[in-house]
C-alpha positions as CSV (number, residue, x, y, z in Angstrom):
1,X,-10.1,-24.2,7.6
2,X,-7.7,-22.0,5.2
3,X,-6.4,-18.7,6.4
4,X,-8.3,-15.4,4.7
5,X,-5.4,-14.1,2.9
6,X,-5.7,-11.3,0.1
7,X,-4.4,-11.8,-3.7
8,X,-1.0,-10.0,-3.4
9,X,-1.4,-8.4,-6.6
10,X,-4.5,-9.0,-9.9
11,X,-5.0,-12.0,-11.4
12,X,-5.3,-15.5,-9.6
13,X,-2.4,-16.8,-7.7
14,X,-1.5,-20.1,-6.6
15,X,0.3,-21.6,-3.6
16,X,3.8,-23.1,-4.0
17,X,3.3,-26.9,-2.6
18,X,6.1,-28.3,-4.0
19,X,9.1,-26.0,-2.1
20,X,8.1,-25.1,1.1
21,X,6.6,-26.5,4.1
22,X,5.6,-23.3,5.9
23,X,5.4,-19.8,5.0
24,X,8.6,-18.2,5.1
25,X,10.8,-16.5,7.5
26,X,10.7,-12.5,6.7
27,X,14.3,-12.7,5.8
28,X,14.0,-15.3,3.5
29,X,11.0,-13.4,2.1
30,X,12.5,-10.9,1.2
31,X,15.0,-12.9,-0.8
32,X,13.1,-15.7,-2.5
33,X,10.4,-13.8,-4.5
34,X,13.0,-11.6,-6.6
35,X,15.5,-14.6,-7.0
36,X,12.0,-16.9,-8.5
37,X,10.8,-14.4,-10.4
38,X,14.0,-13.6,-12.0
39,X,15.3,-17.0,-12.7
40,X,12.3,-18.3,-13.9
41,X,11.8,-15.6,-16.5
42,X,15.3,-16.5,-17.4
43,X,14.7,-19.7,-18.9
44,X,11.0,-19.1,-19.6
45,X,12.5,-16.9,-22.5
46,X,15.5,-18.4,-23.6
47,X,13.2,-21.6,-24.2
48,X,10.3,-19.7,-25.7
49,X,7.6,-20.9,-23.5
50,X,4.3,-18.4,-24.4
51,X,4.5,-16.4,-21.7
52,X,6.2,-13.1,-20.1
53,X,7.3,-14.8,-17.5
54,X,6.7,-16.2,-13.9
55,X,6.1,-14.2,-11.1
56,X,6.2,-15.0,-7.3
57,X,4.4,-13.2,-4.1
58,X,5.0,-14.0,-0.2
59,X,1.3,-13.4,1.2
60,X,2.1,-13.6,5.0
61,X,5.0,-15.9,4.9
62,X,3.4,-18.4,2.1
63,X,4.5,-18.5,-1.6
64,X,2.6,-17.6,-4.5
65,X,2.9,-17.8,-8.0
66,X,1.4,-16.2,-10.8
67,X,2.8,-17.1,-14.4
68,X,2.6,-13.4,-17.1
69,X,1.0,-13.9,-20.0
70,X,1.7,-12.7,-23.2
71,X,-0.9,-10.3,-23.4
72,X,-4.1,-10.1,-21.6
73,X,-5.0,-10.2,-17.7
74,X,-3.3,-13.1,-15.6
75,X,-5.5,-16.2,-14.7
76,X,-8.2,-15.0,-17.7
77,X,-9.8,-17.9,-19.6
78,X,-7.6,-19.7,-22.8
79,X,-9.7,-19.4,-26.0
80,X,-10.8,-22.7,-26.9
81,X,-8.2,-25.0,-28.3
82,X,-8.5,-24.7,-32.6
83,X,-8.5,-21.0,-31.9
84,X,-5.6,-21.2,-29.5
85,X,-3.8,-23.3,-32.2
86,X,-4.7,-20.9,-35.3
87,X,-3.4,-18.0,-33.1
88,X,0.0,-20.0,-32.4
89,X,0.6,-19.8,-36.1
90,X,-0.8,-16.4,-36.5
91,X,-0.3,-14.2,-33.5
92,X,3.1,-12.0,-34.0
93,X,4.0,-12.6,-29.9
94,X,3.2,-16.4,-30.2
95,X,5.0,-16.8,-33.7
96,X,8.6,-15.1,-31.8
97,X,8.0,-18.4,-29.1
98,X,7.9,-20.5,-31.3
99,X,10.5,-19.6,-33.4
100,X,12.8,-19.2,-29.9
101,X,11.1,-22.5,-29.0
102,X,12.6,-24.5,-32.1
103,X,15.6,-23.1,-32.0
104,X,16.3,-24.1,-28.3
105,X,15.5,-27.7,-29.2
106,X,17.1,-27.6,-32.1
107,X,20.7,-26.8,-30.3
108,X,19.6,-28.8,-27.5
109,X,20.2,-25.8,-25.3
110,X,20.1,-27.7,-21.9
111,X,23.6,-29.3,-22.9
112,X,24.7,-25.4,-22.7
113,X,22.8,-24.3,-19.5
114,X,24.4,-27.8,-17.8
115,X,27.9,-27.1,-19.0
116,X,27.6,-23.7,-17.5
117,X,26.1,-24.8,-14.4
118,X,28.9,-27.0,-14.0
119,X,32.0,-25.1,-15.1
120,X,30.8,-21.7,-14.0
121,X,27.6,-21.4,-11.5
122,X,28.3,-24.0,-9.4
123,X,32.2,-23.3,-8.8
124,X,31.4,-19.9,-8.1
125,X,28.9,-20.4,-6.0
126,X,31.0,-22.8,-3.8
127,X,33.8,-20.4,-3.6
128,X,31.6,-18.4,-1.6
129,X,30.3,-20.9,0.6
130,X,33.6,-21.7,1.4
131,X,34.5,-18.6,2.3
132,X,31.7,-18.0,4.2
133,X,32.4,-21.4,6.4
134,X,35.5,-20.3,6.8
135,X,34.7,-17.3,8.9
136,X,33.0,-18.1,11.4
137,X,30.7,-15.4,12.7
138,X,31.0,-15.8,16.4
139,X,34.8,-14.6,16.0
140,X,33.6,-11.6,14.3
141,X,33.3,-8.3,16.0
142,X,29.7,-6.8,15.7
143,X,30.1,-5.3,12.5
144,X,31.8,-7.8,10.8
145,X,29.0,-10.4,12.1
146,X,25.9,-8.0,10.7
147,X,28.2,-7.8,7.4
148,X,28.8,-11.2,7.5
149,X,24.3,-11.8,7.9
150,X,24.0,-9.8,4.9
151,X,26.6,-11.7,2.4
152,X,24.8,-15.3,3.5
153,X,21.6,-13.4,2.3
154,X,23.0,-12.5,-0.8
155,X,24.4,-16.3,-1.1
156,X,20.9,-17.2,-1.0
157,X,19.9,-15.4,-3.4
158,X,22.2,-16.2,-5.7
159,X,21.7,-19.5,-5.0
160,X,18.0,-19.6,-5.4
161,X,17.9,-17.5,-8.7
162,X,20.5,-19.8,-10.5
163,X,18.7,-23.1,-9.2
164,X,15.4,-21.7,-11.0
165,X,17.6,-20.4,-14.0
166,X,18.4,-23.6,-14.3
167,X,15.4,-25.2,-14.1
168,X,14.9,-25.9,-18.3
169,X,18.3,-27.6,-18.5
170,X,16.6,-30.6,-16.4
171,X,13.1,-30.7,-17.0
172,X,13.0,-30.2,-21.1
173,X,14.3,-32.7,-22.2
174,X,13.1,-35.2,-19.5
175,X,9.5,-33.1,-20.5
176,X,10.4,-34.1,-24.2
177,X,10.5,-37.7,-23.5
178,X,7.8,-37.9,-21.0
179,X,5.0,-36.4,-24.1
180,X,6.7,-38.7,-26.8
181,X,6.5,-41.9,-24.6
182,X,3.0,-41.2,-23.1
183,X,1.6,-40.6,-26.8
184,X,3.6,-43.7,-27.7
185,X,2.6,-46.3,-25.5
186,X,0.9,-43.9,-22.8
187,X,4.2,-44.5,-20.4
188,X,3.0,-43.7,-16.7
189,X,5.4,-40.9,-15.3
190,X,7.0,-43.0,-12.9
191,X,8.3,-45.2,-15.6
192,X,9.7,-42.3,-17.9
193,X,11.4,-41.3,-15.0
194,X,12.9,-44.3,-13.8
195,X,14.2,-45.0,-17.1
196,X,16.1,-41.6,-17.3
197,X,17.3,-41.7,-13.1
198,X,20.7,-39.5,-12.9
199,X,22.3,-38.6,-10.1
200,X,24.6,-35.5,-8.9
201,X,28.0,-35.4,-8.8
202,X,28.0,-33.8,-5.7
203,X,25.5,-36.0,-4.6
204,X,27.9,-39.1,-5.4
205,X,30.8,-37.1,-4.3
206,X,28.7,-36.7,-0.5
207,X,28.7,-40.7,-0.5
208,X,32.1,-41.3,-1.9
209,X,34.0,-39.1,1.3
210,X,30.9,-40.6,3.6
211,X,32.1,-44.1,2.4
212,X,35.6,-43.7,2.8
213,X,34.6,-42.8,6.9
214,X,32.7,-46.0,6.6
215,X,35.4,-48.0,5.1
216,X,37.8,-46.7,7.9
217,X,35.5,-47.3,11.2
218,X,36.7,-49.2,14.0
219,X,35.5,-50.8,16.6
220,X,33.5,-48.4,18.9
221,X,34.4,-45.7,17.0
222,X,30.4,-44.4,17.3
223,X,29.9,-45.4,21.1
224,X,28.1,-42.7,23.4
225,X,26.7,-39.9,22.7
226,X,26.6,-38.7,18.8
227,X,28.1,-35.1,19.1
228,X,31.0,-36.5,21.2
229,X,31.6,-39.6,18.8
230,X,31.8,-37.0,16.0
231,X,34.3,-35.3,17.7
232,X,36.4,-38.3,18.4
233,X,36.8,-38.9,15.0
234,X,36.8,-35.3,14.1
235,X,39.9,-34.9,16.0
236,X,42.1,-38.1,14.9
237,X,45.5,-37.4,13.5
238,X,44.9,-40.9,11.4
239,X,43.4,-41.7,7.5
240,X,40.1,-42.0,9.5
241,X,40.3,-38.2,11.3
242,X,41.6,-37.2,7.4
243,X,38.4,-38.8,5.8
244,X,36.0,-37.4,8.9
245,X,36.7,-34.2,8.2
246,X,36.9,-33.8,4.9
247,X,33.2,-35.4,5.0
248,X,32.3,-33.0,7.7
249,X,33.7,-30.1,6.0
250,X,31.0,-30.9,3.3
251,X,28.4,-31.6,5.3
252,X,27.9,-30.3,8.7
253,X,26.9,-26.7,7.6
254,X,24.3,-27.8,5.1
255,X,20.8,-27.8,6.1
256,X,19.3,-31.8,6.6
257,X,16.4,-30.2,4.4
258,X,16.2,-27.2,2.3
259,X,13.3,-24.6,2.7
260,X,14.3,-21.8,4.9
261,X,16.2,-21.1,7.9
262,X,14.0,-22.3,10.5
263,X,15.4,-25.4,9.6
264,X,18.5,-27.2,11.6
265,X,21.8,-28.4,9.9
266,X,23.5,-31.3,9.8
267,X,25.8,-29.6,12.5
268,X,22.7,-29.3,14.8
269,X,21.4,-33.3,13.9
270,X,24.5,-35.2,15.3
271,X,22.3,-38.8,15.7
272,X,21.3,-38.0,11.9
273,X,25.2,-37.6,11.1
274,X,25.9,-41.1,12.9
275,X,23.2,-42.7,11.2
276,X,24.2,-42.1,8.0
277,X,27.3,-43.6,9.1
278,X,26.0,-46.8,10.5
279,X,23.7,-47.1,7.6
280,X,25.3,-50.1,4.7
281,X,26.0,-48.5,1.3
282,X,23.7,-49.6,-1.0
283,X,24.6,-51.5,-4.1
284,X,22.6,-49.7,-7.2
285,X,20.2,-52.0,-8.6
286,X,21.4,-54.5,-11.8
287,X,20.0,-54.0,-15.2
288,X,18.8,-51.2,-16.6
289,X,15.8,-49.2,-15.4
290,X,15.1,-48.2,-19.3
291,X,14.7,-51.5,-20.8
292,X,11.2,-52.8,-19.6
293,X,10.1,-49.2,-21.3
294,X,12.0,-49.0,-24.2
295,X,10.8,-52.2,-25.3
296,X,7.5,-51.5,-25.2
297,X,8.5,-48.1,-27.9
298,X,7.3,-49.4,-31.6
299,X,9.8,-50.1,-34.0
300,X,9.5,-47.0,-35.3
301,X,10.0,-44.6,-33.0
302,X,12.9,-46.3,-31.3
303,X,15.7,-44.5,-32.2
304,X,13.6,-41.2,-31.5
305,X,13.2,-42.7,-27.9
306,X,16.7,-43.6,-27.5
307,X,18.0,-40.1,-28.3
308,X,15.3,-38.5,-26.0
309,X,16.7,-41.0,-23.4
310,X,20.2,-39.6,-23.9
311,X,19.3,-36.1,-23.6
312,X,17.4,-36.6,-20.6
313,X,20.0,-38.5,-18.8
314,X,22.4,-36.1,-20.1
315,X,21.0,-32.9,-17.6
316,X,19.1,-35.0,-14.9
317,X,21.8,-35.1,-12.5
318,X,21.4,-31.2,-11.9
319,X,17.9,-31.9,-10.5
320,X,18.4,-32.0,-7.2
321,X,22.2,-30.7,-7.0
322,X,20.8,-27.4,-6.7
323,X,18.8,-28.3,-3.8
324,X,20.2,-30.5,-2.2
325,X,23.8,-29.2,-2.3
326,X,23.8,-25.8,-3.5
327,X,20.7,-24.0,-1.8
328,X,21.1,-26.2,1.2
329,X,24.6,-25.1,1.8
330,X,23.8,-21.7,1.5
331,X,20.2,-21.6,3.9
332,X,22.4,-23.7,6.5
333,X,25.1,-20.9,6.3
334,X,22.2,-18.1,6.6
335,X,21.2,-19.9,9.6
336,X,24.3,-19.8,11.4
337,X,25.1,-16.4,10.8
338,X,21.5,-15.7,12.4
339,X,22.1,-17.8,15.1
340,X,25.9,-16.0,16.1
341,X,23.6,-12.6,16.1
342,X,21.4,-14.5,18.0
343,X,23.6,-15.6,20.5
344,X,25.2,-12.0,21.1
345,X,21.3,-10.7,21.3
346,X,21.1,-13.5,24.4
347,X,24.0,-12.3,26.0
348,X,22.9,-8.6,26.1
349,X,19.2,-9.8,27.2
350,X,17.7,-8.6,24.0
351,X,16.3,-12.4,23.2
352,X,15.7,-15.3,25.4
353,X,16.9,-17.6,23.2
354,X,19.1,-17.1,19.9
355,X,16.9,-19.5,17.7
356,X,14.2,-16.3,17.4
357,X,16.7,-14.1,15.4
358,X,16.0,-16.3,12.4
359,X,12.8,-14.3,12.8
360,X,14.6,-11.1,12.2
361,X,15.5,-8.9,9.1
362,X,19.1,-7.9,8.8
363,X,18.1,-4.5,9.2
364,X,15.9,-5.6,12.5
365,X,18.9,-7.7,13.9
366,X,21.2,-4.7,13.1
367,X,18.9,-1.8,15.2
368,X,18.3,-4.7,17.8
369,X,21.9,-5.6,18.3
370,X,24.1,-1.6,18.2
371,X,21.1,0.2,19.7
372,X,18.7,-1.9,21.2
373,X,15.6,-1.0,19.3
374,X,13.4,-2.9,17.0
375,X,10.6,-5.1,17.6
376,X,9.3,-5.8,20.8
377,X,9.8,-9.7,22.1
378,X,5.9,-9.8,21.8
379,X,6.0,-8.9,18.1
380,X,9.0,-11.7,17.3
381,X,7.4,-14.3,19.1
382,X,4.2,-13.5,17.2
383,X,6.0,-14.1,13.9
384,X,7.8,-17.0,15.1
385,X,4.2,-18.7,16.1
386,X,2.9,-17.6,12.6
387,X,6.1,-19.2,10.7
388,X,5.0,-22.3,12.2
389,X,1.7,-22.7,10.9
390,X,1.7,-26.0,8.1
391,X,1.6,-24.6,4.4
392,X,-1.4,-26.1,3.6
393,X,-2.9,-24.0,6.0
394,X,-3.3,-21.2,3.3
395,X,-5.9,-21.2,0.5
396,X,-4.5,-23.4,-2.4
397,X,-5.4,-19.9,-4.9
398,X,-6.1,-16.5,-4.0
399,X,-7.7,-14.0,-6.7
400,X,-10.4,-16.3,-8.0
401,X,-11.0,-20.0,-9.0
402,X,-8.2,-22.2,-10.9
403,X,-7.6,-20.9,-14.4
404,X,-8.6,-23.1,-17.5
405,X,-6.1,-25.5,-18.8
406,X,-4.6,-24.2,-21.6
407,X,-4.2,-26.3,-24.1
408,X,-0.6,-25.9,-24.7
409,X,-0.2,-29.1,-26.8
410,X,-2.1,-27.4,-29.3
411,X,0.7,-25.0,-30.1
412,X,3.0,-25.6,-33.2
413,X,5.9,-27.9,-33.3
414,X,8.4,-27.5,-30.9
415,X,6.4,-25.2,-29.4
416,X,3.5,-27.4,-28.1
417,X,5.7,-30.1,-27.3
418,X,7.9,-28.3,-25.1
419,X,5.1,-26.3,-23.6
420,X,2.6,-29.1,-22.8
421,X,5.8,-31.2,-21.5
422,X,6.4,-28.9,-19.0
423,X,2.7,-28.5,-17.8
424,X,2.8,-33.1,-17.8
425,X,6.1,-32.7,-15.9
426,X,5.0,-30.3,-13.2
427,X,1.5,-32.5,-13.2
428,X,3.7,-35.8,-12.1
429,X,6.0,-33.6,-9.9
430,X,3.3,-31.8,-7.4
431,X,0.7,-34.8,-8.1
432,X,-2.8,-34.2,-8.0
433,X,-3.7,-30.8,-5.9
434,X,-7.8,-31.4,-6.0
435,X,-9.4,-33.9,-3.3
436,X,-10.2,-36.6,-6.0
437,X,-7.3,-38.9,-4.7
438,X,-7.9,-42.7,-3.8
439,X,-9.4,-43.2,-0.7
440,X,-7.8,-45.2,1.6
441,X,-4.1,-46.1,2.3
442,X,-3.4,-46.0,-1.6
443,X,-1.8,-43.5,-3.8
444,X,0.4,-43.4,-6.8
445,X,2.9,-46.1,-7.4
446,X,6.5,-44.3,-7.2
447,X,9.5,-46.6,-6.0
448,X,9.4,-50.4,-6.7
449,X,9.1,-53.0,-4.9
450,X,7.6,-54.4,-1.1
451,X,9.0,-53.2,2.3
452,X,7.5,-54.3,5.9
453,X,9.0,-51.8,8.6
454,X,7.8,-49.9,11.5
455,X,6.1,-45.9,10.9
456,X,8.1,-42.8,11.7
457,X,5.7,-40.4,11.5
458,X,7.1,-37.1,10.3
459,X,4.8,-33.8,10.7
460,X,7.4,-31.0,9.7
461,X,10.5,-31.3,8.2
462,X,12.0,-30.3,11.6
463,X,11.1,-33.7,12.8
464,X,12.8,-35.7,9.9
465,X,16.0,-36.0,12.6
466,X,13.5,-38.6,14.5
467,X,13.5,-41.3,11.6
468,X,15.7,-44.2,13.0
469,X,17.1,-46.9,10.5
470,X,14.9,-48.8,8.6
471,X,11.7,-47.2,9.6
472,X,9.2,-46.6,7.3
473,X,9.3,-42.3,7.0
474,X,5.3,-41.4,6.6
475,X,5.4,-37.5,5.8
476,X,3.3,-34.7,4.1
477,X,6.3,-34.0,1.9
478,X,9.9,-34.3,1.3
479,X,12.3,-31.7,0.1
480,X,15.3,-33.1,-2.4
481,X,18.2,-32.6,0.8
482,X,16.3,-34.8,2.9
483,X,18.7,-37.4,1.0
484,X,19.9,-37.5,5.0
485,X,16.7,-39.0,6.3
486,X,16.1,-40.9,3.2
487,X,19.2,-42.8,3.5
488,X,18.1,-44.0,6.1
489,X,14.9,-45.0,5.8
490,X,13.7,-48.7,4.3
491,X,10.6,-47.2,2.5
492,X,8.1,-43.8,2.5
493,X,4.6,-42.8,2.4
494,X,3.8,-39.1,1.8
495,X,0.5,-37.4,1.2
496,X,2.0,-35.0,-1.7
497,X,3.3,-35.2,-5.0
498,X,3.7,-37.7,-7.9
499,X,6.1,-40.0,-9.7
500,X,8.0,-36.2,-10.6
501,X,8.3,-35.5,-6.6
502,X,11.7,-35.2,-5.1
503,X,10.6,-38.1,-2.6
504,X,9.6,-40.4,-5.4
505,X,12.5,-39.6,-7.3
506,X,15.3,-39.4,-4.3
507,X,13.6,-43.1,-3.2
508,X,14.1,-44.4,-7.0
509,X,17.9,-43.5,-6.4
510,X,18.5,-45.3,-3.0
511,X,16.4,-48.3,-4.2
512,X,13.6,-47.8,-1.7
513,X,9.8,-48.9,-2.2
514,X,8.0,-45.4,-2.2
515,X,4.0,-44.6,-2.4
516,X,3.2,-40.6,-2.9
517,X,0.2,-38.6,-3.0
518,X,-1.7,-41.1,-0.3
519,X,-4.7,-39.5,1.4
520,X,-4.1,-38.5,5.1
521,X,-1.2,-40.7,5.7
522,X,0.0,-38.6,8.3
523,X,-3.3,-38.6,10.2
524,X,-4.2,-42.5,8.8
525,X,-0.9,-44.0,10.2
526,X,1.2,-43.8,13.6
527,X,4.3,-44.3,14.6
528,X,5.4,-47.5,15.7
529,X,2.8,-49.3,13.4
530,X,3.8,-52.1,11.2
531,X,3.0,-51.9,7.9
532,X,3.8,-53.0,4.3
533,X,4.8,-50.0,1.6
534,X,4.2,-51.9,-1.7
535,X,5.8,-48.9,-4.4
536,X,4.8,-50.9,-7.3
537,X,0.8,-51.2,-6.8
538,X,1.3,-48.0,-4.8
539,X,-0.2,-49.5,-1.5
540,X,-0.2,-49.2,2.3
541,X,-1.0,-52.3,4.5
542,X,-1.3,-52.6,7.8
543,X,0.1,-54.9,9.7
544,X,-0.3,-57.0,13.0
């Protein structure tokens, strides 16, 4: 049964499934909802989608969102869809979109937005990181610790509202080609986005320094215990204690998964670190991804196709950089700097154990740590069991039943093409929210291909440090930096999302068989059964 929560403002509101695995810790929530709402409006008007903007509410920990019309009450009904189109050709407000809306497509704006993200954003984002790794706050004196809390906060946040400023650069043009080939040929989402795959640079540049360790490892070099094998390496004077550490330095203060600081980092998963560094490279598959699709384009649209390919190659490796690099580095360096306030809380027998200052405000951990007052331990153990309740465990809307479809496509020109896109992208990215899913261990086809392993069961993303090599990771969700886990694994099984999720779209990368969005697959399957992921019918099977 779903939690009674109120609407945190008019209008209907609904839950973010596609970030966050349980509500948010109350520092986080008091970053995340400016940083959405502000980089979302960002690129809502630069692009000229027909609204005011996108708004975001933490109701008890969990994430709403609530997108602002251009006039009118949020969540009212669209007028029906030749009135909505009359008034996209009429209506002064509508008229102003689409003129912004040509425009972007016209200069093909996400080549900007990536360049800047690249040259500018990102570089300056990972001049703070750096500087934040390199103080460590368990050095600092009690001041400089508390300061050092609140400039990882504001990390985040900058962070988090560039990755949502950013999001058009990726999604429009891949949206562009995902409406053009599904009113083609009707392309299934998975095959759009196979054909346009993409990966980071900093993704690639993770695997190039892990494969250099790999290249370099001796004999025995990973015997006993994982933290003290790190260590070993850590501390040769040779090319291998050169290549460790410069892969450490990348790594080890990044979260395993992004969402919030509740979860570990890499520093805190040594088995998942020596994993990675057992686990073979993998070759990238021959051929190219694109061509079963493209020939299936008609004649006459061809070259359209292949241009819309380009463009959507051109931005897609910024999908999950943000994630999986950038807001991951900065939540795992919130963490820590919780965790060293935590620690000196221990020592003065404010806490039991430093883990429940993540629980804390800055302003909380800054009475509780100079004059010992703030909340009780009653109070943060209370928010610590209530951050730990699953996110489907709120109402999927609050304010009212789901608003209408509106028919976007209906719009003008680039316009309606951009708009309805967008609403076909985020469709095949958080998969079908309503109950009318198959029945049974199937879902939706996502990753190519047949796999026979054993079942890891994953129930929170604080478990995904279990998943051995090879198994077969069965999970509500994944999150685009649990590339660790992922790397890992020889197939997965999650009950969320569509050929748009980061799962199915991380497991397209590494070459894995992948089924999203079946039914209960947590409850259906346990682990240690054998089974047989089949990505391309989009199939469980179990197994002897």
């Amino acid at each position: 049964m779903s939690l009674a929560l109120e609407p945190p403002g008019p209008g209907v509101w609904q839950l973010d499934v596609s970030h966050f695995a349980r509500p948010l810790t109350r520092s986080v929530a008091e970053i995340l909802p400016a940083a959405f709402t502000a980089g979302q409006t960002a690129w809502i008007q630069r692009y000229g989608m027909p609204l005011r903007g996108m708004q975001s509410r933490s109701v008890e920990g969990f994430v709403y969102l609530q997108p602002v019309p251009l006039a009118g009450k949020p969540g009212g009904a669209p007028p029906p869809r030749w009135l909505f189109g009359l008034l996209g050709r009429l209506l002064p407000p509508l008229r102003a979109c689409a003129r912004v809306a040509e425009a972007a497509v016209a200069e093909a704006r996400w080549r900007e937005d990536a360049r800047v993200w690249r040259e500018e954003t990102f570089p300056s984002l990972l001049k703070r990181f750096e500087a934040l790794q390199a103080a460590d706050p368990a050095t600092l004196d009690d001041a400089g610790a508390l300061a050092h809390l609140r400039e990882a906060g504001a990390v985040l946040g900058a962070s988090f509202r560039a990755h949502f400023a950013s999001n058009a650069a990726t999604m429009v043009p891949t949206a562009l080609l995902l409406t053009a080939a599904t009113r083609w040929v009707g392309a299934r989402p998975d095959e759009v986005v196979a054909a346009v795959g993409g990966r980071s640079p900093e993704v690639a540049e993770d695997e190039r320094r892990r494969a250099a360790v790999v290249a370099l490892l001796d004999d025995g070099a990973l015997d006993g215990p994982p933290a003290a094998a790190l260590e070993r390496l850590r501390a040769r004077e040779d090319a291998l204690g050169v290549a460790t550490r410069a892969w450490l330095a990348r790594v080890e203060h990044r979260q395993a998964w992004t969402g919030d600081v509740w979860l570990p980092t890499n520093a805190e998963l040594p088995q998942l670190l020596v994993d990675q560094l057992r686990q073979p490279l993998r070759a990238e598959a021959p051929g190219d991804p694109a061509a079963d699709l493209s020939a299936r384009i008609p004649a006459a649209h061809r070259a359209e196709f292949d241009a819309l390919l380009a463009e959507a190659r051109s931005t897609a490796w910024l999908r999950d950089e943000r994630s999986a690099v950038a807001d991951a580095w900065a939540a795992g360096l919130l963490r820590r700097a919780h965790l060293a306030i935590g620690a000196r809380l221990v020592a003065r027998g404010r806490l039991p154990r430093a883990e429940l200052a993540i629980h804390l405000t800055p302003d909380e951990s800054q009475r509780l740590l100079l004059d010992g007052e703030g909340p009780d331990l009653a109070q943060i153990e209370a928010w610590a069991t209530a951050q730990a309740r699953p996110a489907d465990a709120a109402p999927l809307w609050l304010g009212g039943p789901p608003p209408a479809p509106v028919p976007l496509d209906a719009l003008p020109g680039a316009l309606g093409r951009v708009a309805d896109g967008m609403m076909r992208y985020l469709a095949a990215m958080e998969g079908d929210l309503t109950d009318e899913r198959p029945a049974g261990l199937a879902g939706l086809p996502a990753s190519g291909g047949s796999y026979v392993g054993v079942v890891r069961v994953v129930e929170g993303l604080d478990e995904m440090a279990r998943v051995r090599p090879g198994e077969v990771l069965v999970a509500r969700s994944t999150l685009p930096s649990c590339n660790g886990a992922l790397a890992i694994a020889g197939a997965v099984v999650t009950e969320r999302g569509g050929a748009l999720s980061h799962a199915a779209i991380v497991a397209r990368e590494l070459g894995i068989p992948a089924v999203v969005g079946v039914r209960d697959a947590t409850r259906a399957l346990r682990t240690g059964a054998r089974v047989r992921v089949d990505g391309t019918a989009g199939t469980v099977e179990r197994l002897p």
